[in-house]
C-alpha positions, 0 to 999 in steps of 0.5 A: 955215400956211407953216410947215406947207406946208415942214415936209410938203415936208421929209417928202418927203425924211424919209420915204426916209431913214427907210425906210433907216434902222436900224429895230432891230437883232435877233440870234440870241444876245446873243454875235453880232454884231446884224443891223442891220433897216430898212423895206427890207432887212425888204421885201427879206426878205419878198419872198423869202419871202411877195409878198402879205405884202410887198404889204401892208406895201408900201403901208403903209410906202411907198406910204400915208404918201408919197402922203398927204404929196404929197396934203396938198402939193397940197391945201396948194397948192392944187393939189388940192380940200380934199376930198381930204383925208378919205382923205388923212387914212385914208392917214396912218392906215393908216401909222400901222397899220405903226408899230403892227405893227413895235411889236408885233413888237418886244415879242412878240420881247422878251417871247419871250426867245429872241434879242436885239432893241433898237429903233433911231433909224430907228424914231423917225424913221419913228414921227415922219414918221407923225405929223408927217404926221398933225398937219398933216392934222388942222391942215388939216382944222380950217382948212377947217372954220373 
């Protein structure tokens, strides 16, 4: 169980640096250069655009998944009562939802065929914090149950 108190620490630092890190990289036509998307550079753009849109993405990709990983810290140790961890692991699940929409997106633009999308390491890293995340909730919450 130590191993997983140091592997959620480390999302602490993962997370940020999946939240900058290249996403996809999109273009218009296959001849232009690609524009390089990152979970805040998309943010950046929509809250130019639509602030409620913005909002919500915002708490899915940011503010869920890091307070769920400080959440789960405190739990594991023992900072925070273990029956926190139920909405602990609905937070794990709303960030799930925004891999899925960025997914969504990457298909719906590739099956339209008007520019050029191609999926980008940050998009792993992210899709891969998520998760790992999500595991050591499940892992806890088997251990409580025990």
């Amino acid at each position: 169980m130590a191993v997983l108190k140091w592997i959620n620490l480390a999302l602490l630092v993962l997370y940020p640096v999946s939240w900058s890190a290249p996403l996809m990289r999109a273009g218009l036509l296959p001849l232009f250069g690609l524009s390089e998307i990152s979970v805040l550079t998309g943010l950046q753009a929509l809250w130019d655009t639509d602030i409620l849109l913005a909002l919500i993405v915002t708490v899915f990709a940011l503010v869920a998944p890091y307070m769920k990983t400080i959440g789960l810290a405190l739990v594991q140790f023992r900072l925070l009562s273990r029956r926190a961890l139920p909405t602990l692991s609905l937070m794990g699940k709303l960030a799930m939802a925004d891999v899925f929409l960025i997914a969504l997106y990457i298909t719906v633009v590739k099956g339209i065929g008007v520019g050029r999308i191609e999926t980008a390491w940050g998009l792993y890293l992210f899709t891969a914090c998520i998760l790992t995340s999500l595991v050591i909730s499940l892992v806890e919450t088997r251990h409580t149950s025990d």
